[in-house]
N, C-alpha and C positions, 0 to 999 in steps of 0.2 A: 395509685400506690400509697400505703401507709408508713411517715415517716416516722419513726419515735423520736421525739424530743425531749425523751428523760431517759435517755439511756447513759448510764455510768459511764464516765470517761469517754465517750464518742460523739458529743451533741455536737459541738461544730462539726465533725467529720460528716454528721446525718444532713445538718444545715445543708453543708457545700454540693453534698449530692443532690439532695432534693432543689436546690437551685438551677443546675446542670439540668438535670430530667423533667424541670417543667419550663425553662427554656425552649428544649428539645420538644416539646407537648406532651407531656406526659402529665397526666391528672394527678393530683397531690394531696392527699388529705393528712392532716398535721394532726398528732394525736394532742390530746390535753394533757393538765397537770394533775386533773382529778383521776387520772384514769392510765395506770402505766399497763401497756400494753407487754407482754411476755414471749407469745406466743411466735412462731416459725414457719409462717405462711406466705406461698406466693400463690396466685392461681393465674392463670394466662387463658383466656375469652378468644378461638379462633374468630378471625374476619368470615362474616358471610354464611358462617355457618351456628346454627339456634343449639340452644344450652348445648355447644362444642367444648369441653373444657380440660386445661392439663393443670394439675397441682404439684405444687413442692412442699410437703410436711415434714419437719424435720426436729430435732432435737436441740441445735446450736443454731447457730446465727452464721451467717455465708462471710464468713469475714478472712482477708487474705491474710489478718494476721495469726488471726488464734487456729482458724487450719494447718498452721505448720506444726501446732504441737496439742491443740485437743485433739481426741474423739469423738463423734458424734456420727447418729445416724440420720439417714436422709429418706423419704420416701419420693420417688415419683409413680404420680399414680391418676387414670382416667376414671377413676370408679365413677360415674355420674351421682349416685346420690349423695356420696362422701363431700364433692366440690360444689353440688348444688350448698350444701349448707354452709362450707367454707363461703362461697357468695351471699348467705344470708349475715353470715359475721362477718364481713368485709363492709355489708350495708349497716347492720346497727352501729359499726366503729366511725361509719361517716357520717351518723347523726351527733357524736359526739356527747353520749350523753351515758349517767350511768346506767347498772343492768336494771334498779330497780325503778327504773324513771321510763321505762318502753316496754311494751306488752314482751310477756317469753317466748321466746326463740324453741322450737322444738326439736333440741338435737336429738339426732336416733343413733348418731355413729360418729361424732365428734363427742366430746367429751371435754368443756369447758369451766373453766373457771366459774364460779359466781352466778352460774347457770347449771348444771348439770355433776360437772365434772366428781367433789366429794359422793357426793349420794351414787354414783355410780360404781366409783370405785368400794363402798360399801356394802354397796348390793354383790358385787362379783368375791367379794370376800366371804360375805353372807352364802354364797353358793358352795363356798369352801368345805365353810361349817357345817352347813347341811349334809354334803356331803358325808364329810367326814363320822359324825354323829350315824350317818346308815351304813357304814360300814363300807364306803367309796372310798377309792384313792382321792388323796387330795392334796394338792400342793399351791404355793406362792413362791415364784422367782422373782424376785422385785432387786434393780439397780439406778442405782439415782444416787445426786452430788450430798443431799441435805436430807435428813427426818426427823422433824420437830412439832407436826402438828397432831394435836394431842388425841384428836378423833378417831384419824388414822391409825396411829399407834396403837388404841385400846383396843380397834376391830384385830389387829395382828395379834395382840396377847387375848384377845376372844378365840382367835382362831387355834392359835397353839393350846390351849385350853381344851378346844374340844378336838383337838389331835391333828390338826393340819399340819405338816412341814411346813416352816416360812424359814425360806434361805435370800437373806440380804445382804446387796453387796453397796455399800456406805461408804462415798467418800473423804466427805468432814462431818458435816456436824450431824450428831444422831444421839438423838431422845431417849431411844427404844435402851431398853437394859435385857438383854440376852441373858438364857442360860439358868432364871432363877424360877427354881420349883414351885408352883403354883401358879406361875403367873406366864412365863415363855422359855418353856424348856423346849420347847419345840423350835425356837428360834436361835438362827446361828448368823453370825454378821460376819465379813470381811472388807477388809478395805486395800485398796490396791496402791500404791504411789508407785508410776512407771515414769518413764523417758516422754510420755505423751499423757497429758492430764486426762484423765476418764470422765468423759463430760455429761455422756449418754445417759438418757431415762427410758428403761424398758422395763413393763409391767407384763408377766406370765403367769396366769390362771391354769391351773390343770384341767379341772371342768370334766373330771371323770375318763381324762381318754382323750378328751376333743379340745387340746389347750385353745384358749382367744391370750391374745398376745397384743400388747397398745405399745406406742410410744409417743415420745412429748415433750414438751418445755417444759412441762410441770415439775420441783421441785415437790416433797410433802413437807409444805413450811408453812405458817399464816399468813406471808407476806403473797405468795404465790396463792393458796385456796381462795381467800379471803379480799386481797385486795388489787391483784391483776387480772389481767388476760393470761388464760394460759391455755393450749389447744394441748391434749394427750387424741391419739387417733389409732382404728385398730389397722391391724396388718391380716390381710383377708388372703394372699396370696401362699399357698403353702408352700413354694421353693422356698420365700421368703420367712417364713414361720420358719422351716427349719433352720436357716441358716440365722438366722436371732438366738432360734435355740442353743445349737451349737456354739457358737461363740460367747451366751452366756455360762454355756458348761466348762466351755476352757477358760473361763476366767474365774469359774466358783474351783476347778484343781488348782488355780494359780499355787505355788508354793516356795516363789521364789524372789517376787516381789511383794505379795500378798501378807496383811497378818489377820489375827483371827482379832473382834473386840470382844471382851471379858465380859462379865456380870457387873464390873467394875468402871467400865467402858475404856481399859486400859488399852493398848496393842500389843499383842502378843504373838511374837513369830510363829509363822508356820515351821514346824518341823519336822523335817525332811533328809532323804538322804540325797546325793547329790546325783545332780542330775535330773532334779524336778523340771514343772510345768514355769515356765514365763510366760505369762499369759499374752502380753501384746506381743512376743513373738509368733507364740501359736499361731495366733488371730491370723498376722500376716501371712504364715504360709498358707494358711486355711484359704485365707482370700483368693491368694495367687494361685491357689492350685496346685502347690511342691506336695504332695502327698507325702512323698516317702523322708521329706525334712519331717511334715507334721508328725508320720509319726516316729520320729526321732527325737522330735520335741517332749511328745508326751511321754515316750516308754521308762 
């Protein structure tokens, strides 16, 4: 197990575990200071049985406190090639060394920091434009806490450029300037403050028809591209695909907690008549199954 020892406000908490769990025998590798680890991973090796493997990909951190008022998603999943390379990033972080100091890791389906991760997320935008440019539907749903890094952003004002919808749902800080002609009119933000912080990062590619859908730790910040670990990973299973989907649609109607940001990066309420969408109530009935709350919620 990897413990982070530069994690904000919890280092002794991390301390006392990993003390605990290698009492217990459990293998312990201490991350460094050169190297803050980001990323939302557990994998579990059955006994007895050869590359057997279950993984945990997730978006937050398994913590009892902030579960009672983030959101965040959680993958479990046996894909075998997925968790073979989750075990390949599990070995390079117990070398302890940086990316550029050990031969490259060939991620096919992870999507990491400092290794893969921008230049991917580039390419799948680049698909957009292609797209778009021959006369293809094309779109970006993208939801994440942070958008600051400067790469990223100019491939989104590429994209609305050459006519892609890019619909962003921004919880604090964001870069990107919506809404001005020339440059991302194609580009529409919201941002939500509910009763439970929006923690979640989920990236939705249209791809003509055949969305691919990732999620992840990853902010789009410097701090996360550039100078951590951070795993984003895709979602291959289609109940799951749709139900991402879905519950990002009820949160882009939001109109009730939701505002729209301006050209100005102001916030600006949604306006509505009463009786709109709240979005993490949505969510909940959606979850639970109340159908005919849901659609009571939305109508």
């Amino acid at each position: 197990m990897l413990v982070e020892l530069k994690a904000r406000f919890d280092e002794a908490n991390n301390i006392r575990w990993a003390k605990k769990m290698k009492s217990a025998g459990v293998k312990i590798i201490y991350s460094v200071n050169a190297l803050k680890v980001h990323a939302k991973l557990a994998l579990v090796k059955r006994k007895h049985e050869t590359h057997s493997y279950l993984g945990l990909l997730a978006t937050g951190n398994l913590n009892e406190g902030t579960a009672r008022f983030y959101t965040d998603h959680i993958l479990l999943t046996a894909h075998p090639a997925m968790l073979k390379e989750t075990e390949q990033l599990f070995g390079f972080l117990s070398k302890k060394k940086k990316p550029e100091k050990i031969d490259a890791i060939n991620f096919e389906h992870l999507l990491v920091a400092q290794f893969n991760l921008q230049s991917r997320f580039s390419g799948l935008i680049d698909r957009e434009i292609s797209n778009a440019k021959n006369g293809l539907p094309a779109g970006i749903t993208i939801k994440l806490n942070n958008l600051e890094e400067e790469v990223l952003i100019n491939k989104l004002y590429e994209a609305s450029n050459a006519g892609v919808t890019v619909n962003l749902i921004v919880r604090s800080i964001c870069r990107l300037v919506p809404g001005v002609p020339g440059q991302s009119a194609n580009i529409c933000i919201k941002r939500i403050v509910d009763r439970y912080l929006e923690h979640g990062r989920v990236f939705i590619f249209h791809n003509n028809g055949r969305p691919e859908i990732f999620m992840g730790s990853a902010d789009w910040m410097n701090r996360n591209i550039y100078r951590r670990i951070e795993v984003c990973f895709p979602v291959y299973h289609e109940d799951l695909k749709k139900q991402l989907t879905d519950i990002l649609a009820l949160q882009w109607e939001d109109s009730v907690q939701a505002v729209w940001i301006d050209d100005q990066l102001r916030n600006v309420p949604v306006t509505t008549l009463p009786g709109g969408v709240r979005s993490q109530e949505a969510i909940y009935h959606y979850l639970t199954g109340t159908v005919e709350n849901l659609k009571k919620t939305v109508s």
